[in-house]
BAMI-654954 format. One line per field, with one value per residue: residue number from 0; y, x, z of N, C-alpha, C in turn. Coordinates in steps of 0.1 Angstrom, whole numbers, plus 2048, in hexadecimal, padded with zeros to 3 digits. Atoms other than C-alpha are relative to their C-alpha. Layout:
N
lumza: NUM,...
n_Y: Y,...
n_X: X,...
n_Z: Z,...
ca_Y: Y,...
ca_X: X,...
ca_Z: Z,...
c_Y: Y,...
c_X: X,...
c_Z: Z,...
// end
This chain:
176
lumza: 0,1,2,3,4,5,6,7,8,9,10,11,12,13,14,15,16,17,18,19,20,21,22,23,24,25,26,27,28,29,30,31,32,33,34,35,36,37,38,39,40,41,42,43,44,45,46,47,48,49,50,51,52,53,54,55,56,57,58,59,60,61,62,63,64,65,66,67,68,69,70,71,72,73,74,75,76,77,78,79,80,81,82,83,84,85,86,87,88,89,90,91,92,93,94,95,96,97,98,99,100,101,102,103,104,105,106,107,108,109,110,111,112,113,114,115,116,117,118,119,120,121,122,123,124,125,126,127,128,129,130,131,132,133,134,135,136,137,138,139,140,141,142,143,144,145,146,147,148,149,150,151,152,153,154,155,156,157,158,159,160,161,162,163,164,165,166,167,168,169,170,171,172,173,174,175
n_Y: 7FF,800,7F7,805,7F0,804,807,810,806,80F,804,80C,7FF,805,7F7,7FC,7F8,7FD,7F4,802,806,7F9,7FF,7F0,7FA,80C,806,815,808,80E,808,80A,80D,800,7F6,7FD,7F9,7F6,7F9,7EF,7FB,7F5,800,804,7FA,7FF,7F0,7FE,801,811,809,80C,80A,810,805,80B,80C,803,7F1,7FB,7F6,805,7F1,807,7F5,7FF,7F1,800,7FB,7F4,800,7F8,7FF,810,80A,80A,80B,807,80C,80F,7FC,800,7F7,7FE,7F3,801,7F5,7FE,7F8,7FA,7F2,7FB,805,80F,809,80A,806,802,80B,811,7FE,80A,7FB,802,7F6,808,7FB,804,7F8,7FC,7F9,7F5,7FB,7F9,808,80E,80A,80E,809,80D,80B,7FC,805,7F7,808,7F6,80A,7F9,808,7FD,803,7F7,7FF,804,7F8,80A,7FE,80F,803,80F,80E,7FC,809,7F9,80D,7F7,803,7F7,806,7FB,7FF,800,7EF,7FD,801,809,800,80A,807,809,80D,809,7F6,80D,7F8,807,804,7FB,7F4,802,7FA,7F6,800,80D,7FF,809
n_X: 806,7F6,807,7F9,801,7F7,7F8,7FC,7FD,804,7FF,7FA,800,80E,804,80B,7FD,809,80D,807,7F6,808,7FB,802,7FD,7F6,7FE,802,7FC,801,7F8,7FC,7FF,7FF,7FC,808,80D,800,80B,7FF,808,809,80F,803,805,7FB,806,7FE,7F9,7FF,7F8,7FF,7FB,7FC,800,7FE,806,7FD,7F9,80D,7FF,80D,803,805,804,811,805,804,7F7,806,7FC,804,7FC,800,7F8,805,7FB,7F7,7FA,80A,803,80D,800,80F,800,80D,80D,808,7F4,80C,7FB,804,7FD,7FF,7F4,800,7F8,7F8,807,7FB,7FD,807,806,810,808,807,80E,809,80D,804,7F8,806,7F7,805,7F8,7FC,7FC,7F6,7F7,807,7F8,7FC,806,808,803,80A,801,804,807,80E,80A,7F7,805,7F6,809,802,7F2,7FB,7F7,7FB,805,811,808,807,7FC,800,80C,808,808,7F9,80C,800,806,80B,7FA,7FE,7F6,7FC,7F5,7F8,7FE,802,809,803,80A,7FE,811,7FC,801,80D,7FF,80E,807,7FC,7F6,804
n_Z: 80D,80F,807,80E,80B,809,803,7FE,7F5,7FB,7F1,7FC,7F2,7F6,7F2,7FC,7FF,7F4,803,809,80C,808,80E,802,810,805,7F7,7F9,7F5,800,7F8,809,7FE,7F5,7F5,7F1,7FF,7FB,7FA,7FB,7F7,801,810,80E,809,80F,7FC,80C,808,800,7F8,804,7F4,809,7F4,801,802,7F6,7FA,7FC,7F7,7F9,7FB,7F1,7FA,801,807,80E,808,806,80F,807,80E,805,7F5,809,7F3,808,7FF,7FA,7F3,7FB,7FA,7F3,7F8,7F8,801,80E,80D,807,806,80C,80A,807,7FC,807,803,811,80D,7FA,7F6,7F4,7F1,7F9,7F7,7F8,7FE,7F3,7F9,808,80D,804,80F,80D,80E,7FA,80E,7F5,80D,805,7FA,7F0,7F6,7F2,7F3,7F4,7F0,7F1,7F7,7FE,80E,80F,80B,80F,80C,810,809,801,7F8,803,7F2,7FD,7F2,7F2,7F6,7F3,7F9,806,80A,80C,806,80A,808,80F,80C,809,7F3,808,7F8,80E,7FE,7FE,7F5,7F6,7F6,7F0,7F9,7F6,808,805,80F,7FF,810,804,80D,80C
ca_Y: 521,517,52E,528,54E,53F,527,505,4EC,4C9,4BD,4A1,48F,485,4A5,4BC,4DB,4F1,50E,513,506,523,523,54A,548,52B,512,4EC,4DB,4B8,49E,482,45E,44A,467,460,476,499,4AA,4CE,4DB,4FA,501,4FB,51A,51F,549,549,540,515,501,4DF,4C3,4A7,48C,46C,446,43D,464,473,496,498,4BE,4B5,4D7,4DB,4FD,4FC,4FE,520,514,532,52B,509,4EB,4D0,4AF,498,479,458,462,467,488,48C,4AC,4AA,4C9,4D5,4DB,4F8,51E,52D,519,4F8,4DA,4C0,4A5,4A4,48F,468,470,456,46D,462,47B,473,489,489,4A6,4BA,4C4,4E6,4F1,507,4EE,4CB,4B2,490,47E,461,450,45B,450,466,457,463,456,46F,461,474,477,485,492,482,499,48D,48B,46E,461,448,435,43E,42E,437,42C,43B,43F,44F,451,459,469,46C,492,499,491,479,467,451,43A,42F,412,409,415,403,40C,400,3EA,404,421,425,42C,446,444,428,41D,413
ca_X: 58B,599,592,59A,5A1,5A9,5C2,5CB,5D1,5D4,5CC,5E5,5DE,5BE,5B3,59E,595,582,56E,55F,56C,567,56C,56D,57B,584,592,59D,5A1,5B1,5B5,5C8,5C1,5C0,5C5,5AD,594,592,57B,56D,55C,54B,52F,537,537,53D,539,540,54F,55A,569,572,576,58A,589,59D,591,599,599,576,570,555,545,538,528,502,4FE,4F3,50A,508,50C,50B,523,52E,53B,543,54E,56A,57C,573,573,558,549,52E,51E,507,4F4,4DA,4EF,4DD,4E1,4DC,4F4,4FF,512,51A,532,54F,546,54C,553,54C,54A,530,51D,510,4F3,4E8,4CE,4BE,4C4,4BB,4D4,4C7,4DB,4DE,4F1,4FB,514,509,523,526,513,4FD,4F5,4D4,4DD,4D1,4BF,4A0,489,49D,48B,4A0,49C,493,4B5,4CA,4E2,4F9,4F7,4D7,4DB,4C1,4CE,4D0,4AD,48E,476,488,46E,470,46F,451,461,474,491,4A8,4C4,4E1,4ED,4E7,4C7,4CE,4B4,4BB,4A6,4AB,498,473,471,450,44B,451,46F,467
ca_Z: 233,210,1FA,1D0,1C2,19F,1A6,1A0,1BE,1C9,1ED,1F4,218,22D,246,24C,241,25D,24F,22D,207,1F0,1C9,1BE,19B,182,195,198,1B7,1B7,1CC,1C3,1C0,1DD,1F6,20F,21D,21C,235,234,251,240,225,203,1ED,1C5,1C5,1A2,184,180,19C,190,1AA,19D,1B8,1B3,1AF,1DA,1E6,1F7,1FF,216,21E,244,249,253,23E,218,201,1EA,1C3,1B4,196,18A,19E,185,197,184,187,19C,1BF,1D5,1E2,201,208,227,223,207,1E5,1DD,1CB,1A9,199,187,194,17A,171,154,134,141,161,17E,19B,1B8,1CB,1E8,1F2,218,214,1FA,1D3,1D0,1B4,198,17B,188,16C,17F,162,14D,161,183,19D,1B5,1D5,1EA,20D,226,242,242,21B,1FD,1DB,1BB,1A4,17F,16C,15C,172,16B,18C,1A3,1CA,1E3,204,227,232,230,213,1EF,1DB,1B3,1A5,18C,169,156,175,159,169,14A,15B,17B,198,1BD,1DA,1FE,211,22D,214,20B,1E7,1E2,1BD,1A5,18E,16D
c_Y: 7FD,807,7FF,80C,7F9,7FC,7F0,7F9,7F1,7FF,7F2,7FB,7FE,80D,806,811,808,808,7FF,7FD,808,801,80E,802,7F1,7FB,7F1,7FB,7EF,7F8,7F1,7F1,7F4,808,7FC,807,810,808,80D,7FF,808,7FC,801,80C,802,80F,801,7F7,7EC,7FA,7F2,7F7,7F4,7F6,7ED,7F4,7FF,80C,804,80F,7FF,814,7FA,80B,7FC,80B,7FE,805,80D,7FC,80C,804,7F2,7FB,7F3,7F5,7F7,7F4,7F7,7FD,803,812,800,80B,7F7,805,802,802,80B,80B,802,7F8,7F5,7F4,7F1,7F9,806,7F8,7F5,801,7F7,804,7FB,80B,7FD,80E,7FC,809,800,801,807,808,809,7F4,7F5,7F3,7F5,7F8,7F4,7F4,7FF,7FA,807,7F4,809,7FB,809,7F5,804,802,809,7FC,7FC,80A,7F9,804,7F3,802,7F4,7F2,806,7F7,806,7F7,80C,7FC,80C,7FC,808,800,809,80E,801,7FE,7F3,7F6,7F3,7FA,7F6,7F4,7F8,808,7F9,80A,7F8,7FB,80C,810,7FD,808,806,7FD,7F0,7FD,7F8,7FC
c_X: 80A,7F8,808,800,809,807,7FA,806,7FF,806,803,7FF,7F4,803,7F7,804,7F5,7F3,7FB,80B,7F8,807,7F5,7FF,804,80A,801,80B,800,806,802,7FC,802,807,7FA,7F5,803,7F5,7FE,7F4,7F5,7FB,80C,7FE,809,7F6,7FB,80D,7FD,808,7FD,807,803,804,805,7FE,808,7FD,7F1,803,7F4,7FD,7F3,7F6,7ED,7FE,802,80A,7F9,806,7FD,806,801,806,7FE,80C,807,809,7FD,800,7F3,7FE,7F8,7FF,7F0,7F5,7FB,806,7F2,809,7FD,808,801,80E,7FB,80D,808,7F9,807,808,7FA,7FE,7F4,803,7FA,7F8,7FC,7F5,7F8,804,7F7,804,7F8,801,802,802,805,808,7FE,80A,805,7FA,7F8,7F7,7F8,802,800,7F4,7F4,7FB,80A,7F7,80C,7F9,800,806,804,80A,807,800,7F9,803,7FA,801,7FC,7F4,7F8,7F8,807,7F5,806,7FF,7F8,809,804,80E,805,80F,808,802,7FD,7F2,803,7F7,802,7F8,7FB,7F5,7F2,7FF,7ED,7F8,809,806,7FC,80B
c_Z: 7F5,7F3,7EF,7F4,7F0,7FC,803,80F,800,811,7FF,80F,805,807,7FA,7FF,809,7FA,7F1,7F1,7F4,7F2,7FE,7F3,7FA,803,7FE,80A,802,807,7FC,803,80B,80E,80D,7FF,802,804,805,809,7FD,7F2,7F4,7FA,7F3,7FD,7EF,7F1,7FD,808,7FE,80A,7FE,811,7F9,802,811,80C,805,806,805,806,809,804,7FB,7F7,7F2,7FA,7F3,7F1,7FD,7EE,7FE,80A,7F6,807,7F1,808,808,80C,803,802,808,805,807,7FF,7F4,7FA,7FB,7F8,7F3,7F3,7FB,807,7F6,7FF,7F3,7F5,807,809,807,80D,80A,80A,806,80A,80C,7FE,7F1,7F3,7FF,7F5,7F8,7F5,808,7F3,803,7EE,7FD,804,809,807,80C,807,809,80B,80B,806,7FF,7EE,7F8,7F3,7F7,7F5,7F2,7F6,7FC,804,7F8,806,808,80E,805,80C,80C,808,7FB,7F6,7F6,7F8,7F0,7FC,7F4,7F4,7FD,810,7F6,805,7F4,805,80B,810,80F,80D,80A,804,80C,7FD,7FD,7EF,7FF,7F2,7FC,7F1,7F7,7FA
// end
């Protein structure tokens, strides 16, 4: 387990961490700029407070675990690295970007979040294999890849600069 009681940290190095990656108290975890990949094994939880996950332009963390991540306070994603959670992002609370932030999010399952804010210049990526709901937010970049059928959430779904949809992907609803 890596657990973030209130401190600051940076993960230098490609591995792996085994059990779960918990932000408890105001918090930023960063890893630097072409680092590589760092892979956690266990769920995803944000108990309380703000854990800020700065991920540098080359650098991917990747949270591998089948079990739902527990937002229950903030999770706000920064700098131009990738992130990929497998399982549903869900919980009571909010996960958003910085201001002009390019973060991509790459989304295999669900968004169940309470607060969901993608950055007018990030990038969320739907590429689970089996149907993923988009929910109706403005994104800055918008792929639907993987597989499956990618289906539109009731509302407004506004894309700043660029939308790409895989041949590979059944698109449900229809972009205007």
């Amino acid at each position: 387990n890596l657990s973030t009681p209130g401190i600051n940290m940076t993960l230098a190095g490609t591995g792996t961490i085994g059990g779960q990656f918990v932000g408890s108290q105001n918090c930023t975890v960063t890893v630097p700029a072409s680092n590589g990949t760092i892979l956690v094994g266990g769920k995803l939880s944000v108990t309380a407070n703000t854990l800020t996950l700065v991920v540098g332009a080359g650098s991917t963390v990747h949270f591998n675990s089948g079990t739902a991540t527990n937002i229950a306070g903030t999770l706000t994603l920064q700098g131009a690295g990738t992130v990929i959670i497998e399982a549903a992002l869900d919980g009571a609370g909010t996960v958003d970007w910085g201001v002009g932030e390019t973060t991509t999010l790459k989304l295999r399952s669900s968004v169940g979040v309470t607060t969901f804010t993608p950055g007018t210049s990030g990038t969320v990526v739907f590429d689970g294999t089996g149907d993923q709901t988009v929910p109706a937010k403005t994104y800055g970049n918008l792929t639907l890849a993987g597989g499956g059928t990618k289906s539109l959430a009731a509302g407004t779904t506004t894309v700043n600069t660029a939308c790409t949809v895989s041949s590979k992907v059944a698109l449900k609803d229809s972009i205007k």
